[in-house]
N, C-alpha and C positions, 0 to 999 in steps of 0.2 A: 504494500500500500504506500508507501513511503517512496521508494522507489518510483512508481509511478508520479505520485505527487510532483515527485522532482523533475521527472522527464517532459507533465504537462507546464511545469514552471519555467524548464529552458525552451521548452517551445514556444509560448508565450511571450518568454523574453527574446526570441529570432524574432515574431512575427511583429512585437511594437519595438522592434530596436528601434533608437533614432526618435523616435517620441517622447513628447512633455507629460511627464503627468498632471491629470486633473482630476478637480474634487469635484464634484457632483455637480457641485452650482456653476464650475470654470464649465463643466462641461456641457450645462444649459446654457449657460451664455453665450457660449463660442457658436454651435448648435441651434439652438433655438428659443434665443434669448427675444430675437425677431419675430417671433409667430406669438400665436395663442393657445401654444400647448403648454397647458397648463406644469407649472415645475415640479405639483407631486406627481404625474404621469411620471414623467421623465425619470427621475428620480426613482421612484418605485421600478422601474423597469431595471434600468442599472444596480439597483439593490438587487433584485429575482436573479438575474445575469450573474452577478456576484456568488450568490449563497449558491444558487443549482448549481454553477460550473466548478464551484471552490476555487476560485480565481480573483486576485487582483484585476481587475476591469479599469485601473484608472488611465489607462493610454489610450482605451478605446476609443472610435471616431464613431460618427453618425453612419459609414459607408463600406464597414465593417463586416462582411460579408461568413455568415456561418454555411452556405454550400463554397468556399471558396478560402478564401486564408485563414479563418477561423473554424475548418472543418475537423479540423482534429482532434476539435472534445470529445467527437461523438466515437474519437479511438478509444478514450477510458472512459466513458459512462453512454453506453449504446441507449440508455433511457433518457436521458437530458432531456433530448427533445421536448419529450412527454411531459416531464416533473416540471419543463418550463412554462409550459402552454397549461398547465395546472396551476401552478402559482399565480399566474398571468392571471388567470379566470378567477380564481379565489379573490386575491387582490382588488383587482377592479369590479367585482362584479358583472363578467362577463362571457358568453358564452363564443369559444372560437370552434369553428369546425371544421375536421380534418384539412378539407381542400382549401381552407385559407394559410391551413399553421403552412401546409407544403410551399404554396407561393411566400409565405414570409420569409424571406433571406437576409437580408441587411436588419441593423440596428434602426437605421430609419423603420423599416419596414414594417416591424413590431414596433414601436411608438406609432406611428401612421396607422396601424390595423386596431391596435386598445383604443383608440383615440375615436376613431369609427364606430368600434362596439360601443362605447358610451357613447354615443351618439352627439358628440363633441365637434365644432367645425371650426377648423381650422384657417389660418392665412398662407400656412408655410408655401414660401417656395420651396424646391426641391431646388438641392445644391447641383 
């Protein structure tokens, strides 16, 4: 277990080499400081992200793509997915279904899709 740990921590630290970390709120600001996504979305989603993956998340970006450079959690916990899009629902009060969690890839994308379920409307440009 430990072992692993370590291995998804230097992966982790390949995939944000070269980035600033930020705290929750740098990380609204930077993000979507501009819109009217509200801060506890944002905020709660980055927390979920954190606890499911057992990951440091503070380098993360908005464009952050889990079928693509952050695919590799699903190498040590093949349930993430699931436990995320659970937490997500619990959290916000909302129901996501399958063929949505599938299209959800980016960080954007899951703040963009919560944001929908609560029936929430938005100004964001997309970057």
């Amino acid at each position: 277990m430990r072992a692993e740990k370590n291995a998804k921590a230097k992966k982790l630290a390949t995939v944000f080499a070269g980035r600033e970390s930020l705290s929750i709120d740098e990380f609204y600001q930077r993000y979507y400081g501009a819109t009217d996504i509200p801060y506890s979305v944002v905020a709660g989603i980055i927390n979920i992200l954190a606890e499911q993956l057992d990951a440091d998340m503070s380098r993360l970006s908005m464009n952050d793509d889990f079928s693509k450079n952050l695919n590799f959690f699903w190498d040590y916990d093949s349930m993430a997915n699931v436990e995320i899009i659970y937490a997500l629902e619990k959290e916000f009060n909302i129901k996501i279904l399958d063929e949505e969690a599938e299209k959800t890839e980016t960080v954007n994308d899951i703040i963009n899709l919560v944001i929908s379920k609560m029936g929430l409307s938005t100004n964001i440009e997309l970057l």
